[in-house]
N, C-alpha and C positions, 0 to 999 in steps of 0.2 A: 442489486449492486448499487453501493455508495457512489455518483457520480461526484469527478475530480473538480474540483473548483480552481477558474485559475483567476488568482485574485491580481491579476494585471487587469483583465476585464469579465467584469462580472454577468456581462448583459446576456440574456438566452431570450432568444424569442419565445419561449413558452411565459415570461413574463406577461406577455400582450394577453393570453388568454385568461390571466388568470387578473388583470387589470381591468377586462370588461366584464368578468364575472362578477367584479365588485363595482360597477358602473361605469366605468372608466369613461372619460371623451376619447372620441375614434374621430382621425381628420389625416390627411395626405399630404398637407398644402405645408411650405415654408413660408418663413415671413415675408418674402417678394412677393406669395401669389395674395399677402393679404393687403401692401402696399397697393397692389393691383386694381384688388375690388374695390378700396376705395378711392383712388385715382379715375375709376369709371364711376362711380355712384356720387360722389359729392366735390366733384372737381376743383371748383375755385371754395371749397371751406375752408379753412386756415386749419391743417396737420400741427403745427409745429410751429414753437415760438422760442426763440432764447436771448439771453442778456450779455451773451459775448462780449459784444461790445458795450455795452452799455445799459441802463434802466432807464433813462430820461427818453420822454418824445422822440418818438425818429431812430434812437436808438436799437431797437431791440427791432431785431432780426424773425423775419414771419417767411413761412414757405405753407402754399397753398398744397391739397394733396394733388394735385396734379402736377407742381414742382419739386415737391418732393418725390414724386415717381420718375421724374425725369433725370433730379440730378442721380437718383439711385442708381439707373441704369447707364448714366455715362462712366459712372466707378464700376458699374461691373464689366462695362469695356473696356475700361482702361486699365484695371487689377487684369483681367482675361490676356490682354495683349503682353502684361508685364511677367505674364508665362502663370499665373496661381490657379493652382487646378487641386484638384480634390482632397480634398485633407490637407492640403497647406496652411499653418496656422497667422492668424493676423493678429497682431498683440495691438490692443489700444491703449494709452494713454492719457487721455483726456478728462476735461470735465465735462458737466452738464451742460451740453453743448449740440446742436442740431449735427454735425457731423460724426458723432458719436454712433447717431441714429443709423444714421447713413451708412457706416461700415457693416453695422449686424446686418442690415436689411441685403446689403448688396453681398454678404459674404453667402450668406444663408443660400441665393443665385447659385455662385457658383460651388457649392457642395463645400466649402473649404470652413477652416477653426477657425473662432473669434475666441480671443484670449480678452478680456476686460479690464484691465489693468487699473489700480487705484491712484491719483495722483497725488494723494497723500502719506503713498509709501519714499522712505528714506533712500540713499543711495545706496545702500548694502541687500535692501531688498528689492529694491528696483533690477538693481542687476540679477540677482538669487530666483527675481522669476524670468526674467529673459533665459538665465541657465536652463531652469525647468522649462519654459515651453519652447527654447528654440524656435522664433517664429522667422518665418522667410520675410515678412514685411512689418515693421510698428507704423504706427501712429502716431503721435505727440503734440503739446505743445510746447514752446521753447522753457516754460518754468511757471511753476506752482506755486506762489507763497513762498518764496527763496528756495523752492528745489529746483537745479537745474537740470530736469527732467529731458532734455534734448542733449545737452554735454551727458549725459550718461549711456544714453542708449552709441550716440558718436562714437565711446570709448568702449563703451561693451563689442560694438562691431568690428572694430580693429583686429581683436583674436577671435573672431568670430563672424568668420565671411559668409556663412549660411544667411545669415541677416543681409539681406539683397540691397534693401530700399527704408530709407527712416522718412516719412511726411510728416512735416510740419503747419500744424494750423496756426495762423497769425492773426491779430487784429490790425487793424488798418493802420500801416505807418511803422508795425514794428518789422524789426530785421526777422531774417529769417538766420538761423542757427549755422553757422559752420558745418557741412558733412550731411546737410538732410536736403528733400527736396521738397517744394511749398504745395499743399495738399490741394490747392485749385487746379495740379497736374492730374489729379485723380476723378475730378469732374471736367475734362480737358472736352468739350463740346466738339474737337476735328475728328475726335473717333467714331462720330457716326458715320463718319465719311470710309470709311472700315467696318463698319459692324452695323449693323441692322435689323429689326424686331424678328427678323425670321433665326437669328442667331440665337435669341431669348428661345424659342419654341427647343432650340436644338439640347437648351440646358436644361436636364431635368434631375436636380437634384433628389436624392432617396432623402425622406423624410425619419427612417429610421437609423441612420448616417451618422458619424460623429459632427458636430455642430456648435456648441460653444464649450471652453471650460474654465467654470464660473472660478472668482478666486473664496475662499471659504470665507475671506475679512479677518478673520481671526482678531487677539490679541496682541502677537508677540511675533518678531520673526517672520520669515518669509511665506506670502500666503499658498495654503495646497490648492489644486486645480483639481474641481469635481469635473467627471468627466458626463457631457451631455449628446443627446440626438434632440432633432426638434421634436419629434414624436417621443418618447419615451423621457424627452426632459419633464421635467417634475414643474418648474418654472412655468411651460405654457398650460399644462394641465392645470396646475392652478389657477393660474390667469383663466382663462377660460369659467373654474370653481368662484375663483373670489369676483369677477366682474358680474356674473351672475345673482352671487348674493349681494353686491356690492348695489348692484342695478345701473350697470354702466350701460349709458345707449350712446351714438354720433351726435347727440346736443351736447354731452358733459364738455367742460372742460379743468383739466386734471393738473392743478402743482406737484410739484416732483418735490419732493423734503429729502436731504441726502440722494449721495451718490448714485448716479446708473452704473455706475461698474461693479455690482455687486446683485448677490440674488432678489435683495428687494426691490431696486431699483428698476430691473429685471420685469419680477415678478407685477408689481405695482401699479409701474408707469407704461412702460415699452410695448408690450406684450397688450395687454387690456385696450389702448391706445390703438395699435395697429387690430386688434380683432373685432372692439366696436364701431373704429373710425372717431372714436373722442379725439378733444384736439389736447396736446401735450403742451405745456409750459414747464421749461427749464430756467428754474432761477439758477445760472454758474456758479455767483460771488453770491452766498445766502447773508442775509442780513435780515433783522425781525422788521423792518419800515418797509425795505421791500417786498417780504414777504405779506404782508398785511395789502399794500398798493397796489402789488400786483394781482390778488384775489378780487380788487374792487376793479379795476382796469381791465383784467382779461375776461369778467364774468364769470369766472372759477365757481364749478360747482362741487369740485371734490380734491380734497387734500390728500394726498397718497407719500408713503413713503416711511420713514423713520421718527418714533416720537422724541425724538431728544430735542431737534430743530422745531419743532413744531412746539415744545413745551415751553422755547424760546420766545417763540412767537406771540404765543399765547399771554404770557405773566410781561409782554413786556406793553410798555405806555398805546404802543401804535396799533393795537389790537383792537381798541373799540374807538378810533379815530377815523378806519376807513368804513365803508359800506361792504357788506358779507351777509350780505340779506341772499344772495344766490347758492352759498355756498349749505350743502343738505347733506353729506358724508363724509367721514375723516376713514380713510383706509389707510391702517399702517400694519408694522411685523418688524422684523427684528430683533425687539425689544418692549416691554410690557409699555403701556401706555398708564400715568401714574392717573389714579382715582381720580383727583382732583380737579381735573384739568378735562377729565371724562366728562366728569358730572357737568363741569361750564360749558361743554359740547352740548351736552343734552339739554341741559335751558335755555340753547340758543334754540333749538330746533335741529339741532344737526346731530345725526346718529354718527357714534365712533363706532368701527368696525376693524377687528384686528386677526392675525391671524397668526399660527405657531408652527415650527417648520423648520429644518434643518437644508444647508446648501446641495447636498448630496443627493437627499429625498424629497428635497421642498416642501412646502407648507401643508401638513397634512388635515390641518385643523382650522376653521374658520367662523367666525359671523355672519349674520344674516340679517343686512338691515331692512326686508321687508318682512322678516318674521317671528324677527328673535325681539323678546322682550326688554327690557330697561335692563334687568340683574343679568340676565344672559350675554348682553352687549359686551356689559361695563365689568363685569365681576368674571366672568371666562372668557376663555380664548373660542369657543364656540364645538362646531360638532366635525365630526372627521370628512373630509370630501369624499365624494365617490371616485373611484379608483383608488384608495388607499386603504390600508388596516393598520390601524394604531391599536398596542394594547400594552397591557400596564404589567410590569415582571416584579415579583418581589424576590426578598433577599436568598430564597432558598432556590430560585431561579423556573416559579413558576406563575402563571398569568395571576392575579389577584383580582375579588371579585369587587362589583361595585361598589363605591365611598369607601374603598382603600386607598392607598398611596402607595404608587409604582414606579419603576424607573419606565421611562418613557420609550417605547421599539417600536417603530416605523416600517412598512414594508408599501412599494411602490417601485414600480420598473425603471432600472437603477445599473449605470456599468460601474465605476470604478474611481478612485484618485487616479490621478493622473501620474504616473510613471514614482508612485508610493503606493506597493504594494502591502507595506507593513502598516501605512495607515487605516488604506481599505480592509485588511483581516481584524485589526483591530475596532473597525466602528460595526464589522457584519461578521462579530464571533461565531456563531453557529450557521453561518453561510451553510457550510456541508449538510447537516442535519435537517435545517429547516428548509431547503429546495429554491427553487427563486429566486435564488441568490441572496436570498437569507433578510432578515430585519435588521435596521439598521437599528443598534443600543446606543440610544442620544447620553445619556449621562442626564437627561432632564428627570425632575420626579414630578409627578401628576395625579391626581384624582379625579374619575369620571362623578359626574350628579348624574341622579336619577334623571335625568330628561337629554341624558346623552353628553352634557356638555363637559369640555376637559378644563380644568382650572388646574395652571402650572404653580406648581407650588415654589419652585429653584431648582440651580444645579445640585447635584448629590456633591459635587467638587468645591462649591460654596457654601454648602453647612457649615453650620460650627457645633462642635462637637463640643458643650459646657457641661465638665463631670461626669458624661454618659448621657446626657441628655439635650435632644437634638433641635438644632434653631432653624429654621430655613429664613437667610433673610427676606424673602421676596414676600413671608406673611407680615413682618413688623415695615417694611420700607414702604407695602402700601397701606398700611394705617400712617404714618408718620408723615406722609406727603401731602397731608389732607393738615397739618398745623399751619395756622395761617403763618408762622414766620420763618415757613421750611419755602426752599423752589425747588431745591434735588434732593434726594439723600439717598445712600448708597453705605448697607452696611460690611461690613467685612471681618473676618474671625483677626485677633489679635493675640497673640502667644500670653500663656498665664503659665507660672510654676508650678502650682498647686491645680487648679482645674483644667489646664489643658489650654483651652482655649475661649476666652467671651469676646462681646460680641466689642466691635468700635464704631459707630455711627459716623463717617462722615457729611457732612451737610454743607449746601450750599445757601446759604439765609436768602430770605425776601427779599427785595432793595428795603434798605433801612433800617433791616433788622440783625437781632443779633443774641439767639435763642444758645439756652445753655442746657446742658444735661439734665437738670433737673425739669426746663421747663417741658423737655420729651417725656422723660419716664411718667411727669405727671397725666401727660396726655394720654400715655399709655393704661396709667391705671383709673382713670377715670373710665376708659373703656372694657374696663376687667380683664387685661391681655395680663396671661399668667407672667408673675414677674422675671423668673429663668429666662424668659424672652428677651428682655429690657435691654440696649446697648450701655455698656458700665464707662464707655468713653466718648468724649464726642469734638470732633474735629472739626472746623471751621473752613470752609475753601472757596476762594473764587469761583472755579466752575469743574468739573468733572472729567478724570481723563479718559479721554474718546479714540479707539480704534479708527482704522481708514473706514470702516463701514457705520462705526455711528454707534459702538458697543463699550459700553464701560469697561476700562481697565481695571479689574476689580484685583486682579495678582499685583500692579503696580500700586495701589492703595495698601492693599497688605502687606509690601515689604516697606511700606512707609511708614507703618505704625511700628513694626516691626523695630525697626531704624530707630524710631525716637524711644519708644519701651526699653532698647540695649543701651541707649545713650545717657539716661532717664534715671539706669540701675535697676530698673524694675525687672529683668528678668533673671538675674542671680548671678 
């Protein structure tokens, strides 16, 4: 008998057997008991750094692991005392920020949701996830880059009293928001006078429990909430996967590039961080002089995070101006890490290592920088982790053999969207059939190599279909990023009357330069890439538009071209 699927939540415990069947890591512990270990093993080491307030001298904000295990536990007295108990969810707000930290770690304590919220979402979706998680407590700061991320949660709680309590985190000297209360209440030190380490013993959260729910980043519109347990999230299993290949020990110390309020950030920093006892540096206000200053200043041995910012970093003047002689690993994901920029990793001495992964499933695919070769690093996403199975479906909907091209399906122990069940039936179509609650169909397409490794070709939704014959930008974007007077380029299909669709090149020039369609195409055939390939347009941009998680808007590119093609007359 066909067992009923209910795609509210997906999760069965018979995933766990069939997760250690395929290696899986097996562990009990929540992020407090790992805060724990190393609050006892390297006490006065410095945890945690951030630029809150500031980047100059004196500025920047440092918490030893033994203070950070303290303030941790006075927010879980004082969250405890303000009534939040098991499954209560807590929506953050924030940037990269030591408090940030401090909410996952202390929530994880008392059994309850951490909602991660981006502060570069707008007001329309700011509030559109407050609807979807209803949380009993946010977090905040007073405002983002002219969002006024505090006035909105204020006004969202007005028709919606379920929202208890708004904290506000401030820098010294600013006001504190109308309607919230100042988050220094949440590490209020009088509540030890009430609560006491025998009360920690009394908390014992279930480790296979709902626990965070990541937001997906998306493009467009209000982000979904993958629903997560710390055990069965995809996120620490990785962590655990990628720190390994990564070779994260308690010496490293780890820049954050992009957002913690998302899976990578997640995956990357946070997670690896609390599991080796690395120390974390949070650049808040990312800038390429500080990113470069703070590598040389904090003895940074490993760059983690999203390459967009980091490719900033990189092409820009301040790059070979500090010392980064320490610095021996780039770990990133989200997004492909462009050739070019790889390669100048690799002549410094420093291995880039990346990894491929969906919010839902996490990262099922990785590097290995004590094993994987130069092409392996730099040319694929690497090989599948243990406790997952990735395999490749072709169009007639069946698995395709080695050095084919497949849509990309992921299977790892996995519940649900969060309160969208038409999205979760949609990404785990054959849930019923295949058991386990089914493979997750990415819409990515891929190629295994002979030595295991997966190299993402693009989305199936990013093709361009010219004449019947098919482009994936992601093979011409990274030959094209390797022209000395390219920094970004990002291609995307453009409406044609006659062929459907060809391709439009947008690009972001070198400083200084100011490359034209010819000089691409020439680059293109001087490497013998079949010409159907070639972008037949080419657009000129400041810089690239970027998602809250650090993801190219490539639908917003393409109603741009779109835009100017109808205005142009070129489409009929």
């Amino acid at each position: 008998m066909r067992k009923k699927v209910n795609w509210e939540n997906l999760w069965d415990q018979s995933m766990i057997k069939r997760a250690r069947e395929l290696g899986g890591a097996e562990f009990d512990w929540v992020l407090w008991d790992l805060a724990r270990k190393n609050a006892r093993a390297y006490r006065r080491r410095e945890a945690i750094v951030d630029t809150f307030v500031g980047t100059a001298a004196g500025k920047v904000r440092r918490k030893t692991w033994e203070e950070f295990f303290k303030d941790v536990n006075l927010m879980v007295f004082n969250l405890h005392d303000l009534g939040v108990r098991n499954r209560d969810i807590i929506l953050t707000q924030v940037p990269n920020i030591i408090e940030n930290v401090y909410a996952r770690v202390a929530v994880s304590k008392l059994g309850a949701i951490v909602v991660p919220g981006q502060v570069e979402l707008g007001e329309a979706e700011t509030k559109g996830l407050l609807e979807l998680a209803q949380p009993k407590i946010t977090i905040v700061v007073p405002s983002y880059h002219g969002r006024d991320i505090a006035r909105w949660h204020v006004e969202y709680q007005r028709d919606h009293p379920s929202l208890e309590y708004i904290f506000a985190v401030t820098r010294p000297g600013e006001e504190l928001p109308e309607g919230t209360e100042p988050f220094s209440e949440l590490i209020n030190p009088a509540m030890r006078d009430k609560y006491g380490d025998e009360d920690l013993d009394r908390m014992r959260p279930d480790p296979f429990d709902l626990y965070e729910f990541i937001p997906t980043g998306g493009t467009t519109g209000v982000p979904k909430l993958c629903m997560h347990s710390t055990y069965t999230m995809a996120q620490m299993h990785t962590a655990v996967n990628y720190g390994a290949r990564g070779g994260i020990n308690h010496y490293d110390s780890l820049l954050c590039f992009g957002p913690l309020n998302g899976g990578t950030g997640t995956v990357a920093a946070v997670h690896p961080c609390l599991i080796w006892g690395a120390k974390l540096v949070l650049l808040t206000e990312f800038s390429e002089v500080d990113a470069c200053r703070l590598t040389e200043e904090e003895k940074v041995t490993m760059w983690v995070g999203i390459p967009a910012a980091m490719v900033k970093a990189v092409k820009s003047p301040y790059f070979g101006k500090y010392d980064m002689s320490l610095l021996r690993v780039v770990l990133y994901s989200g997004m492909p890490m462009p050739v070019d920029v790889a390669e100048q990793f690799w002549e410094m001495g420093v291995k880039p290592c990346g990894q491929y992964g969906t919010s839902i499933s996490g990262a099922c695919v990785g590097g290995n920088v004590i094993t994987d070769t130069k092409e392996e690093l730099l040319y694929t996403s690497g090989k599948v982790y243990q406790g997952w199975d990735v395999k490749l479906i072709g169009p007639d909907g069946n698995e395709v053999p080695q050095g084919e091209y497949g849509e990309i399906a992921i299977w790892h122990p996995h519940f649900s969207y969060y309160r969208t069940p038409d999205l979760t039936r949609e990404s785990f179509p054959k849930a019923e059939e295949e058991g386990y609650g089914g493979y997750e169909y990415t819409g990515d397409i891929g190629v295994f190599d002979e030595r295991g490794n997966l190299k993402i070709v693009g989305r199936s939704k990013d093709m361009i279909l010219r004449g019947g014959q098919n482009i994936f930008p992601k093979e011409i974007e990274d030959i094209l990023v390797n022209h000395p007077m390219v920094q970004q380029i990002v291609i995307v299909a453009m409406p044609d009357p006659v062929l459907g669709e060809k391709a439009c090149a947008f690009v972001v020039p070198a400083p200084g330069e100011k490359p034209t369609l010819e000089d691409l195409t020439s680059y293109l055939e001087d490497r013998k890439v079949t010409k159907f390939k070639w972008p037949e347009r080419l657009e000129l941009i400041d810089e690239l538009p970027l998602s809250s998680g650090g993801k190219v808007k490539r639908n917003e590119l393409k109603e741009l071209i779109a835009k100017k093609l109808k205005k142009e007359g070129k489409l009929g």
